[in-house]
N, C-alpha and C positions, 0 to 999 in steps of 0.2 A: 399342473399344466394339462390340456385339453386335446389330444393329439386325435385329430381323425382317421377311423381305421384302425389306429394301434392292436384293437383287440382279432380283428378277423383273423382268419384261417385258411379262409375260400382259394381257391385260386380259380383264374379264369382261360380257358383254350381260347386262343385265337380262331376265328374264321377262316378256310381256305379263301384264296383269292384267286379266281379260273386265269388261265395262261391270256384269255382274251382278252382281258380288264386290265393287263399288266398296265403301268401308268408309263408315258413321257417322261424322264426326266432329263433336267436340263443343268449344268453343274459347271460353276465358273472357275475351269481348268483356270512508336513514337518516345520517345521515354516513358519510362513506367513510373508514374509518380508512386511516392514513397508512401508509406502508413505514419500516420501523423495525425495529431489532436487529443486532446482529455476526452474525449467519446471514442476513443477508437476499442475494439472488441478485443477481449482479449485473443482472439486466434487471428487479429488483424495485427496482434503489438507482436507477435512470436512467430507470424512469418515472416519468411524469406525467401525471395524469387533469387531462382538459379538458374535462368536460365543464359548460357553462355552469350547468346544472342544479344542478349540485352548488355550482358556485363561489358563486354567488347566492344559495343558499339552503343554507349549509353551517349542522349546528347542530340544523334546524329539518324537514328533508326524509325523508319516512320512504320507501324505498326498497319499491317492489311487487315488488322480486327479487333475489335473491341466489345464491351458490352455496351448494349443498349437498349433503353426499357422501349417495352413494344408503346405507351401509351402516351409518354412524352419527349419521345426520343433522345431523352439526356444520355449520355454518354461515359463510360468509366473505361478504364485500361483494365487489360485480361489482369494482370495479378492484384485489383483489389479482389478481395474475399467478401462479397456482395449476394446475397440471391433476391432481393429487390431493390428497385428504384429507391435514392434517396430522397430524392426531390418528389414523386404523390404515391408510391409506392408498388408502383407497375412492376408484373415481371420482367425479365432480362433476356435477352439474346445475344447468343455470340453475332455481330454483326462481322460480315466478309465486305469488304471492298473486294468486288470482282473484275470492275471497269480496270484495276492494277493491273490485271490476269488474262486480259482480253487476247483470245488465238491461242493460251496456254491450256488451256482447259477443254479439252478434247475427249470425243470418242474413243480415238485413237491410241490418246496417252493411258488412258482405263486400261484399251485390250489389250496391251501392248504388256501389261502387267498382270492378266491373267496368269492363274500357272506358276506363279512366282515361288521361288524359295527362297530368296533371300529377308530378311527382317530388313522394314516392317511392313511391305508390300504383300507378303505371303498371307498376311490379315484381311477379310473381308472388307474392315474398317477402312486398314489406313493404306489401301490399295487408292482409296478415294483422298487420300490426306488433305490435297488441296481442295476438298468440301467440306471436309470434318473439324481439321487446327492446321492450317499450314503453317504456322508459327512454331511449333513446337517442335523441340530439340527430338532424334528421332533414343538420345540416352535416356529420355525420362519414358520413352513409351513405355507399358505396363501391355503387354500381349498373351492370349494362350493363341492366337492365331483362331478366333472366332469369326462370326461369318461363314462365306463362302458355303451355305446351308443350300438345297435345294430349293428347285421348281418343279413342282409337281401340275400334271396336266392330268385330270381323268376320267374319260370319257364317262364312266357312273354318277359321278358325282356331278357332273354338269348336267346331265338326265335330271338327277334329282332338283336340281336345282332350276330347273326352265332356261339355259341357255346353253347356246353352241358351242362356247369356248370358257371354261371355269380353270383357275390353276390355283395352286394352293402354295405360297412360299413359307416353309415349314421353320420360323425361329430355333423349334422346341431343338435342332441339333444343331445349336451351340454348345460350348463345351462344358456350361454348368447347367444346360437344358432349357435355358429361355433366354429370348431377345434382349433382356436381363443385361449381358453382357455385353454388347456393341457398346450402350452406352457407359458401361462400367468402364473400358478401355479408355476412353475418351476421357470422361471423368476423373480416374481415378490415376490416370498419366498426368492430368492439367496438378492432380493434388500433390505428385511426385516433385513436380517440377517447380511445386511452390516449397516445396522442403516438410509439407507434411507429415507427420506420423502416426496419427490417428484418426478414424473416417468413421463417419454413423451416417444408420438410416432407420427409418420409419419402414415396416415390410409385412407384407399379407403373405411372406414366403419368399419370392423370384428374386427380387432385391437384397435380399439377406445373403441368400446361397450365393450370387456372384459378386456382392460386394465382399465376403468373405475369404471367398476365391482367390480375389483379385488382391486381396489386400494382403493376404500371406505369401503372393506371389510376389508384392513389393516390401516385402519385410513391416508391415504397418499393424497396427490394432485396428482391426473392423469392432464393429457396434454395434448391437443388432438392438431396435426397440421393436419387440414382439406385441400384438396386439392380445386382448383376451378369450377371444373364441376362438374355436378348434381353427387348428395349424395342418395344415397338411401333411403326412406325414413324410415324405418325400422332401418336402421343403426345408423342412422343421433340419431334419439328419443332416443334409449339405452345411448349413448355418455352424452344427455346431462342429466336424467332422475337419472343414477346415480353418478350427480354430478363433471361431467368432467368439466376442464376448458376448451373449444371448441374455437377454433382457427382460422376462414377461411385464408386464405393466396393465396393472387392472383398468383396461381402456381401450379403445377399438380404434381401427388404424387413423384415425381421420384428428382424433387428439393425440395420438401419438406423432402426427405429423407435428405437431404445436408444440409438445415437449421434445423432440426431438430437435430444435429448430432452437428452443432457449436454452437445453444443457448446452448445446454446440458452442453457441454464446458467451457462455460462464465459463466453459474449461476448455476451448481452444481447438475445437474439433471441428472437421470438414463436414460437411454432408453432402451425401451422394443418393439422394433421391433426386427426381425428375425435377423439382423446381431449382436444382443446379442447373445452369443452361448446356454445361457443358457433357450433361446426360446425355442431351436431346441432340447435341451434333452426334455422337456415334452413334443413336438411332438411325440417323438420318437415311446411314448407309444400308439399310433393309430395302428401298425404294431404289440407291444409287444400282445395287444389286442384281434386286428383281430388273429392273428397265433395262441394264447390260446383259443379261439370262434373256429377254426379248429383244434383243436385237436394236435397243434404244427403241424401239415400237410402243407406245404409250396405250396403257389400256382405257376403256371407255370410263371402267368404275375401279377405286381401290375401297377393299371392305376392311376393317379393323376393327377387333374388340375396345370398348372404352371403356378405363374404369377411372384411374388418375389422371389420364387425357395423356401420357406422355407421349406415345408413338403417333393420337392423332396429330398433336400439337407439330411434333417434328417431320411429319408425310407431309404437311401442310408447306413446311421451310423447302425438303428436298425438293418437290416437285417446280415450287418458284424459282430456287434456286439451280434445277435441272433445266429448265425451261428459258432461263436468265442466260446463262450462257451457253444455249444453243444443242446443250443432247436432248432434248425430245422437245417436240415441235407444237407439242399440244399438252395441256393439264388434263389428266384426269379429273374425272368427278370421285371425292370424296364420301365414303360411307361409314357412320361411326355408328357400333351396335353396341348396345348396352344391356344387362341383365333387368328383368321386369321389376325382381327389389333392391336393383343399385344404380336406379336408372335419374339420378339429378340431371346427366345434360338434355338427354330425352324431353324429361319437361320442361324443361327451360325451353327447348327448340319448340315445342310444340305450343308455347304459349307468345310463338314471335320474340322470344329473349329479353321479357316482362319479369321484373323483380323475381332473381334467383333464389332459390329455396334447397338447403342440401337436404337429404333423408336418411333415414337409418339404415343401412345396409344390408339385407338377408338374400344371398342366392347361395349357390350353389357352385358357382362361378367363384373361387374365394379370391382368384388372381383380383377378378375383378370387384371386388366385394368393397368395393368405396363410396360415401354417399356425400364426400366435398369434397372436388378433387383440386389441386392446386392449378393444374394447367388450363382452367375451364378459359379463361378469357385467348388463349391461343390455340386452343381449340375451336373457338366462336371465329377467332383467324384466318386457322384453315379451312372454314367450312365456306367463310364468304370469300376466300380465292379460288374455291374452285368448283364452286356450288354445289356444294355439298348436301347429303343431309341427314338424319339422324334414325334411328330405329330401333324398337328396344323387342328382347324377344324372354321368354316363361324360360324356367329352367327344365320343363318339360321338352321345348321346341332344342333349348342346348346340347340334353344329355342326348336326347333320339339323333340330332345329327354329330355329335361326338359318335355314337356310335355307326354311323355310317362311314364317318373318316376312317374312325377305328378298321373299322372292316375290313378299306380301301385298303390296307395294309402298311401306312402310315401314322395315325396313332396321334394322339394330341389331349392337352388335359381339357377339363372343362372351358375355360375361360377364351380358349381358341376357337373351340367349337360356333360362336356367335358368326365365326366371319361366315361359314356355311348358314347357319340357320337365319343371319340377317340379311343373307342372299336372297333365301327362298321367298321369303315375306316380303322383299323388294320387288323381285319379280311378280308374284302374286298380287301386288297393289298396281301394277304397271310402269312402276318409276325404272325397273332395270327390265328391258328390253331384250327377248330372246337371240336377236343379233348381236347383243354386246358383248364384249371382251372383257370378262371379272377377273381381279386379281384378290383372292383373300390372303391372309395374312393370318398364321396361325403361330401364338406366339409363344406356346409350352410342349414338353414333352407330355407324351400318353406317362412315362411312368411319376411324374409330379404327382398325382391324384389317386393312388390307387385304391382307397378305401370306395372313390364316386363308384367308379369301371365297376369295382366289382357286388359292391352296394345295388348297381344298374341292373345287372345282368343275374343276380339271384334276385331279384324284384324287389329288393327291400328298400328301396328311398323312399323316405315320405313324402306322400303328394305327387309322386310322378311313378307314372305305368310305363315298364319297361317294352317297350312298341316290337325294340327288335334286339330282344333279348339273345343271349347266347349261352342256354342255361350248363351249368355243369352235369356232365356223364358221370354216374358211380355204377359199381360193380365189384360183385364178390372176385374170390381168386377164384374164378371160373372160367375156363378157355372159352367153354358153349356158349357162356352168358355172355363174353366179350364180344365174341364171331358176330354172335345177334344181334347186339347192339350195333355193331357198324357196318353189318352186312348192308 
């Protein structure tokens, strides 16, 4: 196994950060038809919905959501076990009837749960529940109380950037260290509540570490299908630390999504990657978040790294769905950045969404390190609701504004870095506008990666000149020699 970094030694000083730069932060104090048929899967013939709601009032209970494929609108109840269309093979969405909900669904009711301690409200997630599953029992939630992550405003980084107002909403402090988690809660509750006990995924790292997490947290077997190039080391240790079963598979993430998706099939297992829809509702709440942190005040642009498409796919739902019932009064424009060698949506966009082509995946970026991503057509979704557009940037233009976040004293792995550096290059083409209000989206910890950081900063990456390096100090045991150096 391939662990990047494994071998260093290095360590890296942080940067002072002068009292003047200090940053804003802002911090949010129907019946369910049965399984049935000689085709049905076997993880369709072995479960069982439990949810009380339904047992209690079977018959009689009209359901506020269901699946339904974004392309032909057919329709399935939450407890089939589905993650495409049967009828042409579209993906799925939890669909909400909101028109049910009309006048309940308030500003008011969000702040009014700010600050919360009691479960399950104290969760960034399911502070939003009635966005995310109002359906579900709140006995099956699965919580560590993720979320509730900052906003960052700072005035440097919007310098660098070309615009007056830049904020940065920082996933990476979630509780397994990426955005990872919103959607795991959401997920990996809907898989509690179907009586599950065993859950896999396909993972380039972030997925593995909080499906893991989350799955020892509900007494379940996590699954981890590893891909076979270097694993981060940060990622790799979560996976196995909290008791994943870890997988290597001589294959890269993108066929691991396909074998992952037919073991699941054969021996009765859930999957909790992003083409589960029910990922993409506890995404959701990254946007429900950030917009309550501004005062429902809708910014001009939202920036987001792309690599499986799941966060664009689900920014794409919040924002209609925010918009739908009345908290914020305008859509943002969507921006989706991609890495320059994992950049399939990129071309697609740029060739007007003419016969799609996946690619082999090489950045640097390994969050992002995907070259088919599953969510591509809900992707293509969110971009024409809210005219969106696409932007891909060098792992040169990543790591240099990685290190500029770094700096800021906030910190972020690679793969986060794009929503800065796909700022810059937006601005610099004239599509994002020095009056505009950006909101990036940064969606790992700085410590996920730390063979890149410190690879950067003693200049050893290949192919990329570290611009604004922060080289290490050495010194004998010498007081003189020490004075000197920091004098």
């Amino acid at each position: 196994m391939t662990i990047s970094g494994a071998s260093r030694q290095d360590t890296v000083a942080l940067s002072p950060m002068p009292a003047s730069a200090m940053p804003r932060i802002s911090k949010p104090t129907p019946r369910f038809a049965t399984v049935a048929g000689a085709k049905a899967s076997a993880l369709e013939k072995t479960m069982r919905c439990r949810y009380p709601c339904c047992l209690a009032r079977r018959g009689s209970l009209r359901m506020s959501s269901s699946l339904q494929c974004i392309d032909c609108a057919q329709q399935y109840p939450l407890n089939r076990v589905i993650y495409a269309c049967e009828r042409c093979g579209g993906l799925l969405d939890v669909a909400h009837d909101f028109a049910a909900s009309t006048g309940k669904i308030t500003r008011e009711l969000f702040d009014e749960r700010l600050g919360a301690l009691d479960f399950p409200y104290n969760s960034g997630v399911w502070r939003f529940k009635e966005l995310v599953y109002p359906d579900i029992e709140d006995a099956h939630i699965v919580s560590r109380g993720e979320g509730n992550t900052n906003l960052y405003e700072l005035p440097r980084l919007a310098a660098s950037v070309g615009v007056d107002s830049f904020m940065l909403k920082h996933e990476g402090e979630n509780p397994t260290g990426s955005f990872k988690d919103r959607g795991m809660t959401s997920g990996l509750s809907h898989a509690k509540g179907l009586g599950m006990t065993r859950v896999a995924c396909a993972s380039t790292g972030n997925t593995s570490a909080s499906m893991a997490s989350y799955a020892a947290l509900a007494g379940m077997q996590g699954i981890i299908f590893l891909q076979n190039t270097a694993i981060a080391l940060g990622k790799l240790a979560q996976g196995i630390a909290y008791g994943g079963t870890c997988l290597q598979i001589n294959a890269d993430f993108d066929r691991n999504m396909a074998l992952v998706r037919q073991v699941a099939e054969r021996l009765g297992i859930y999957v909790l990657n992003s083409i589960n829809p029910f990922r993409l509702e506890g995404q959701k709440s990254i946007l429900f978040e950030a917009l309550q942190q501004m005062r429902w005040q809708a910014p001009d642009w939202v920036i987001v790294p792309g690599g499986n498409l799941g966060n664009s796919s689900a920014f794409g739902k919040a924002l209609l769905e925010m918009h739908t019932v009345g908290l914020i009064d305008r859509l943002p424009r969507l921006a989706i950045v991609q890495a320059e060698g994992a950049n399939p949506l990129y071309r697609h966009y740029a060739s007007g969404f003419r016969g799609f082509q996946p690619v082999k995946a090489d950045t640097i970026a390994t969050a992002i390190k995907i070259g088919d991503p599953v969510n591509l057509q809900k992707a293509i979704r969110a971009l024409e609701w809210t005219g969106g557009v696409v932007e891909q940037v060098s792992d040169q233009q990543i790591m240099d504004a990685k290190a500029l976040i770094d700096g800021a004293g906030i910190g972020c792995e690679p793969a986060s870095a794009c929503s800065l550096a796909g700022a810059r290059k937006l601005v610099e083409r004239g599509i994002i506008k020095r009056g505009d209000t950006v909101l990036g989206i940064l969606t790992g910890h700085v410590l996920k990666d730390p063979a890149a950081t410190i690879g950067y900063h003693a200049d050893e990456l290949p192919g990329i000149t570290a611009q604004r390096r922060n080289p290490m100090l050495r010194a004998e045991d010498d007081l003189e020699q020490i004075v000197a150096l920091l004098a």
